[in-house]
C-alpha positions in Angstrom: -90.6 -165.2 72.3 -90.1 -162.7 75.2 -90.3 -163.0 78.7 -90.3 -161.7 81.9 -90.7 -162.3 85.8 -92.0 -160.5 88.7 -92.3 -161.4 92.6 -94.7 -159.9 94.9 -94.5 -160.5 99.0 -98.0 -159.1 99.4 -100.3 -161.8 100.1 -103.7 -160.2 101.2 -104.8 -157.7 98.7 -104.8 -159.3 95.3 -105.3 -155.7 94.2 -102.3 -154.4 95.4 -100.1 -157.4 94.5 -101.1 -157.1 91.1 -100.4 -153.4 90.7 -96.9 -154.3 92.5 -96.3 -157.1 89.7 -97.9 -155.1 86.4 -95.5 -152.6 87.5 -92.7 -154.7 87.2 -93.6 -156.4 84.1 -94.4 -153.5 82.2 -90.8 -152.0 83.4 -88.9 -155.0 81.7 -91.2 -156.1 78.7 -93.4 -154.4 76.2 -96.0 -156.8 75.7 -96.1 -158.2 71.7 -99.3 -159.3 69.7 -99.9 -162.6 72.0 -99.2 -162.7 75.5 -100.1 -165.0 78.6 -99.2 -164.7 82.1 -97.9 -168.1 84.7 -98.4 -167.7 88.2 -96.7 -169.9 91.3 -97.7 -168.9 94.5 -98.2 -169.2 98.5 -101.1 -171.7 99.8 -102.2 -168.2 101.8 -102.3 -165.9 98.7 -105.8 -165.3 97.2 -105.1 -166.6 93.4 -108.5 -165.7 92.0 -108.8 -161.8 92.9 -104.8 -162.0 92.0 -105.1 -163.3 88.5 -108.8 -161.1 88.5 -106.7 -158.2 88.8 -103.4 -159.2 86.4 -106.0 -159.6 83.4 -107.9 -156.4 84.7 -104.4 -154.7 84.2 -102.2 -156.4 81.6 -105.0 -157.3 79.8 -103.9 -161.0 79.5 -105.0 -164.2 80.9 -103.3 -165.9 83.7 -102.8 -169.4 84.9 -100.9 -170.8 87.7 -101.2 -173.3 91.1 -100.3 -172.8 95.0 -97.1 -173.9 95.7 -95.0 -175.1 99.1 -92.4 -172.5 97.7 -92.7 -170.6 94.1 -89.7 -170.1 92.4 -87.8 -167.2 90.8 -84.5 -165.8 88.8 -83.3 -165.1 92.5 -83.8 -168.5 93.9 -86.8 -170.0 96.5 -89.3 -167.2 97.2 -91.0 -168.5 100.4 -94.3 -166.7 101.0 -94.3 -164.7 97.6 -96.2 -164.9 94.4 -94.2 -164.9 91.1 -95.5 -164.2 87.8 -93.9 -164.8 84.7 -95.2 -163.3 81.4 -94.7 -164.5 77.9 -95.1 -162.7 75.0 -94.4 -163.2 71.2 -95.4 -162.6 67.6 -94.8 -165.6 66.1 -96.5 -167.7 69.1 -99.9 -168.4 70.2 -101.3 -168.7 73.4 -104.2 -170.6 75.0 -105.7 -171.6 78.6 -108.7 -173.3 79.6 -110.1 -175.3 82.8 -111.6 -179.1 82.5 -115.0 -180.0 84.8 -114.5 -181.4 87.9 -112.3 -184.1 87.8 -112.8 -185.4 91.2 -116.4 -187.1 91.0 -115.7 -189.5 88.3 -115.5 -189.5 84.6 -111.8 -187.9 85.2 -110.2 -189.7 81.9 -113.0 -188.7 80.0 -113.2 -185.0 81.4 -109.4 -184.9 80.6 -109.5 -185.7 77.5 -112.3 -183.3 76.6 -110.1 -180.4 78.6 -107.4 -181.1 76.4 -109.0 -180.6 73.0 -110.2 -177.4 74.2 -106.4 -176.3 74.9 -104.5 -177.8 72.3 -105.5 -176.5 69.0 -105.8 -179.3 66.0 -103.4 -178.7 64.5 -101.0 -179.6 67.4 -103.1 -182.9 67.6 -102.8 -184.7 64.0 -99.4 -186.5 65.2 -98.0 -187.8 61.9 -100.8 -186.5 59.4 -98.1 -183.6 57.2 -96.8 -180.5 59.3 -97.5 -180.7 62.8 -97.9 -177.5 64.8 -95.0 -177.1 67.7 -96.1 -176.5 71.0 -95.8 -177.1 75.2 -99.1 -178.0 77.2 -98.5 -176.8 80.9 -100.6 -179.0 83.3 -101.5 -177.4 86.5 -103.1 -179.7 88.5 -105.7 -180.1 91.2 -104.2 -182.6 94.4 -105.6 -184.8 96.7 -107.7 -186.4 94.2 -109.5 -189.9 94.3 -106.9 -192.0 91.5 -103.2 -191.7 90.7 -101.3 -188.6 89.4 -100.7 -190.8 86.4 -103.9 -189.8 85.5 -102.8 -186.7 83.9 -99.8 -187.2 81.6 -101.8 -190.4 80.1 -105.5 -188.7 79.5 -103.3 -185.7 77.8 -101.1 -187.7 75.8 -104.1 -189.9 74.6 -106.0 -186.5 73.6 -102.7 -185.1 71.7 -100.6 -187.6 71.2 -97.2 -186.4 70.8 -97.3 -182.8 72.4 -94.6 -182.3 75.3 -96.3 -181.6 78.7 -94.8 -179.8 81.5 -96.6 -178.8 84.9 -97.4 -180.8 88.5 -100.2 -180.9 91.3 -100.6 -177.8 93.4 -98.8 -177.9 96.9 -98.9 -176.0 100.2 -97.4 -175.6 103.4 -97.9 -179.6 104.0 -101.8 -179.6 105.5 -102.8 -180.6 101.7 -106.3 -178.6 102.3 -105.2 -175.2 100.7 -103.8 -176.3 97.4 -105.7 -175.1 94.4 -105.2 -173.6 90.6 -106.4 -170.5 88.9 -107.1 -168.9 85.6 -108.1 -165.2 85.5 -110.2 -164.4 88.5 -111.0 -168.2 89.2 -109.9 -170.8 91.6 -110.1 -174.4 91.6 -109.8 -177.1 93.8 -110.5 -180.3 91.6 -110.2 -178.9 87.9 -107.0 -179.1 86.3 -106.0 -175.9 84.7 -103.9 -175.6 81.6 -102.3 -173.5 79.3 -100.0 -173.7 76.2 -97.3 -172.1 74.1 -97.8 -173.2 70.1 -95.4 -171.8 66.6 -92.4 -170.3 66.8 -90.9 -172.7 70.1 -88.3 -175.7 70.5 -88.5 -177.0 74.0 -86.1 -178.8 75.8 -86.3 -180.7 78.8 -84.0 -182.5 81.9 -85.6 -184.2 85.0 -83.5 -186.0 87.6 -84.0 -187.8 89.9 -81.6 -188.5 93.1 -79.6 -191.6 92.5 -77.0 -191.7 94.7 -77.6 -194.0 97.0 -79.8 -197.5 96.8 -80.4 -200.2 98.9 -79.2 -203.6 98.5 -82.7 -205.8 97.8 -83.7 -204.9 94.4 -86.9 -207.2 93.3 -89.4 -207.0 91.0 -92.8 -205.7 91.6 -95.0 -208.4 91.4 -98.1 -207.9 91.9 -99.9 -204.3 91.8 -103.3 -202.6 90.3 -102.8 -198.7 89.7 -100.7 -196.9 92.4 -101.6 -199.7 95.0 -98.7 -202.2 95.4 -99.2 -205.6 96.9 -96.3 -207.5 96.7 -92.6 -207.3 95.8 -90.4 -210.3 95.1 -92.6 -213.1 97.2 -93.2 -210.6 100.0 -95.6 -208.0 101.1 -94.9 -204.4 100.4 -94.9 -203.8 104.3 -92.7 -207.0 104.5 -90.3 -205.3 101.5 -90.1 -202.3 103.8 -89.8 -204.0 107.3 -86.8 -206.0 105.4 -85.0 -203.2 105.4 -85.1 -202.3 109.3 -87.6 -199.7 108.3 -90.7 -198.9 111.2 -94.0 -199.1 109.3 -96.4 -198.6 112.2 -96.5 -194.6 111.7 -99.3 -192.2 111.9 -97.8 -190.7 108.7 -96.5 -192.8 106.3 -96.1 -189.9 103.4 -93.6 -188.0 106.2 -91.9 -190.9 107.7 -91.2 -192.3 104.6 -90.1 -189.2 102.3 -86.3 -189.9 102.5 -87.3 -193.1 101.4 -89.0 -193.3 97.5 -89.0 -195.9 95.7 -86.9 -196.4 92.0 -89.1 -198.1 89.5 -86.9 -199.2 86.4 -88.5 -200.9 83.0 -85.7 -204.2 81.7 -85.9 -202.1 78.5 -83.4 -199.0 79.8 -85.4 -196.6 77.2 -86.7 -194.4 79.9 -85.9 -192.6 82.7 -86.7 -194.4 86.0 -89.8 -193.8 87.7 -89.2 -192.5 91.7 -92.6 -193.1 93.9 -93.0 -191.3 97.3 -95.2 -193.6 100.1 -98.6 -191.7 100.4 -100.5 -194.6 102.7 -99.8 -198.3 104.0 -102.7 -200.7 104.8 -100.8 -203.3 107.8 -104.4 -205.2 106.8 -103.4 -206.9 104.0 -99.7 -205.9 103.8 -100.2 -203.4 100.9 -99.0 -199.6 100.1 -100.5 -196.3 98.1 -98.2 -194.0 95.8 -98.7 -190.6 94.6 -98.2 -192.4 91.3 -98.6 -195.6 89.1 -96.4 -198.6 90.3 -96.0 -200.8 87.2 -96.5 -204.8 87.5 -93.1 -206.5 86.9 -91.1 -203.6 87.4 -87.8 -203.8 89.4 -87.9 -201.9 92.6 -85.2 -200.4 94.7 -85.7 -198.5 98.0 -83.4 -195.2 98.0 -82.0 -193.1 100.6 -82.3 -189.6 100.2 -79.9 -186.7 101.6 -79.8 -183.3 101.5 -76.5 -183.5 99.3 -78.0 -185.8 96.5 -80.8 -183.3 96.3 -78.2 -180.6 95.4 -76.3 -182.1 93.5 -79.1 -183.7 91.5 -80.2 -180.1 91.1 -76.8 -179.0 89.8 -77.0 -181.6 87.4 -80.3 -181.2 85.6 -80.2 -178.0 85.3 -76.7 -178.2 83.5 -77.9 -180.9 81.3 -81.3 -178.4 80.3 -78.5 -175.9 79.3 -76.2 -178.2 77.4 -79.2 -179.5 75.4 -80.3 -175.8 74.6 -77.2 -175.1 73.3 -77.9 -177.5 70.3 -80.4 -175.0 68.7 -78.1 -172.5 67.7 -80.4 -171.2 65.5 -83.1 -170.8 68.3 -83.2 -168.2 71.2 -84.5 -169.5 74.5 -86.3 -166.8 76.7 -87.4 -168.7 79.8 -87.2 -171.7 81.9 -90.2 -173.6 84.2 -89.2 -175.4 86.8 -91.5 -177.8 88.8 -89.5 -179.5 92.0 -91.0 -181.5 93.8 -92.4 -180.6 97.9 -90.5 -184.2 99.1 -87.3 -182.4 98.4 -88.2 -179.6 100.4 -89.2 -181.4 103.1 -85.9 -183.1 103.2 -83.4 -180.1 102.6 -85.2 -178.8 105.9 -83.7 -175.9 107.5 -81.9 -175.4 103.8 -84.9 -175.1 101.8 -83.5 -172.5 99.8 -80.7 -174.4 98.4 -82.2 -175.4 95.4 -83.2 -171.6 94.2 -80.3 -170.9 95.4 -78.5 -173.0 92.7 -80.7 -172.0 90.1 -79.9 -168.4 90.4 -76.4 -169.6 90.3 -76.6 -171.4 86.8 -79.4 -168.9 85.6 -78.0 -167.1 82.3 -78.8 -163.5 82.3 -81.1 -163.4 79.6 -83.2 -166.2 80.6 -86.8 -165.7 83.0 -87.2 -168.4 85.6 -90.3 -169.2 87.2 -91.4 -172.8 88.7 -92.3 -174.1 92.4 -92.6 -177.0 94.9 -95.5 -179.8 93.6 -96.8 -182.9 94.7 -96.0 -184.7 91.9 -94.2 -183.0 88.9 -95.0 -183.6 85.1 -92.4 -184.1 82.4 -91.6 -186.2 79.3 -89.0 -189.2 80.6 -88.0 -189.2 76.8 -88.4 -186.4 74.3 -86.2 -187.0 70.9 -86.6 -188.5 67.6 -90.4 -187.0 67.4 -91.4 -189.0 70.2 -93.0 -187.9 73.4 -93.1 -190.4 76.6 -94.7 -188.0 79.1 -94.9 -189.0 83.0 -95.8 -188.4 86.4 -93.3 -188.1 88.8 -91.9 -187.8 92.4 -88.9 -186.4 94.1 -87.6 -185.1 90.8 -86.7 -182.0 89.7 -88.0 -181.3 86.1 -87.1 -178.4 83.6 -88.3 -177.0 80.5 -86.6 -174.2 78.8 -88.3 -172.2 75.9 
């Protein structure tokens, strides 16, 4: 496979933007037999004439999501739109859109979405040879059940298949975020596309560690994303505990240097982090982005602008290290989804975490990923087995 990446700044003619990026594109890569296009941009950009225009001009079709802050080989590209192209011989492409998830039925609707862009032979998980392959999830937000949702309904439809991707973002007012494939936008339809043959993905997600409180307890009671009780108090009683002010008119701001660890007694996963979307004083509960498992231990973190570099530093080290164990293999490109909680907290140093990936990018790698509300990744990918999750304030890689 072969790969390449392009940035436009124009944001308000999708015709022009897309001659500025086909121009690029065709300057670095000569497209092979199968090619697709991924595209990350700014809440303000029009994605549907954009991606209109890219398959009017490469000739390929094109997914991709608003984000807070795409990014590219040359670090955070605040108001941009970055476009990376992969092309290949020996790889197949495909992309598709589910129904409206947002009005019920969304399992279901998932499910069906996912047979449509996974071929079968990707599906039949332990029946012979088993085709290799990526699903990237792009994802509507703001929806009516918990980002959990998404890795589970895709997993259950192709059990086994690695699945990259996040919710669409922008510039924190939550109304603008949508997806796109060639020409169309989407505010409540999940959008994906995937990469099948010739590939060997690897992964790394981390999550900021550094510094914990000293009350773990267990999670004990809790349906969904809607935690009730922790140890033999009330979430908002768990959080007062710890000094913390939980009459706020925006919980999901107050409380983004503050998400919560969830770890499983079995160590055989990756911890789960959960950002505070709501809190209901009524009858002591508290909303997350994502699924808060029953009987998990819980443990409030404290976030600083540090840990998130550092943290950043890490995974992307750790994607490289594992790459290097395909010898026989050669990677073109990397997807990053962070996630818009870490952007909020770097602040004034937003740019620190592109910054660092241009750093550690290796010159014949393409790198293209953005800011999400929630990011999607497998917590454990080895041995043939696929654990894939929803998660928040991580940063998540996939190289390919």
């Amino acid at each position: 496979m072969r790969s390449a990446v392009a940035v436009s700044y124009e944001l308000e003619d999708g015709r022009e933007a897309a001659e500025e990026l086909t121009a690029s594109i065709r300057e670095k890569l000569e497209l092979g037999k199968n090619s697709i296009g991924f595209l990350m941009c700014d809440a303000d950009t029009d994605g549907a004439a954009l991606t209109r225009e890219l398959k009017n001009l490469l000739g390929i079709e094109t997914a991709g999501m608003t984000s807070r802050a795409p990014l590219g080989p040359d670090g955070c590209c605040e108001s941009a739109a970055v476009l990376l192209v992969l092309t290949a011989d020996d790889c197949s492409f495909s992309a598709a859109v589910s129904e409206p998830i947002a009005d019920g039925r969304h399992e279901e609707k998932i499910r069906a979405f996912c047979e449509t862009v996974v071929p079968a032979a990707a599906r039949k998980q332990g029946q012979g040879i088993r085709e290799q392959g990526i699903l990237f999830a792009f994802c509507p937000s703001n929806m009516p059940f918990s980002g959990d949702v998404y890795p589970n309904a895709l997993s259950e439809a192709a059990p086994g298949v690695p699945v990259i991707g996040g919710a669409c973002s922008d510039d924190y007012d939550y109304a603008r975020a949508r997806v796109f494939l060639s020409g169309r936008e989407f505010r409540d339809s999940l959008v994906g596309a995937g990469v099948w043959g010739n590939v060997k993905p690897v992964f790394s997600l981390r999550h900021v560690t550094s510094r914990f409180t000293e009350r773990i307890r267990r999670v004990t009671a809790a349906e969904g994303n809607v935690v009730r009780r922790v140890g033999d108090e009330t979430f908002v009683e768990y959080l007062e505990s710890f000094g913390l002010k939980t009459d706020v008119p925006d919980p999901l701001m107050a409380f983004t240097s503050y998400p919560m660890m969830l770890t499983r007694e079995s160590g055989d996963e990756i911890p789960l982090m959960r950002h505070i979307l709501t809190l209901n004083h009524a009858d002591g509960s508290g909303s997350f982005f994502g699924d808060v498992p029953a009987g998990s231990l819980a443990n409030m973190c404290l976030i600083s602008r540090d840990d998130i570099k550092a943290a950043c530093r890490e995974s992307m080290a750790a994607l490289l290290e594992e790459a290097a164990k395909n010898e026989d293999y050669e990677y073109s490109a990397i997807f990053c989804a962070s996630c818009c909680g870490r952007a909020i907290i770097l602040g004034a140093d937003s740019g620190a975490e592109g910054a660092i990936l241009a750093e550690m990018l290796p010159a014949n790698l393409s790198l293209a990923g953005g800011y999400c509300l929630g990011e999607i990744c497998p917590a454990r990918y080895r041995d043939g087995l696929v654990s894939n999750r929803f998660h928040n304030c991580s940063i998540a890689f996939c190289m390919f």
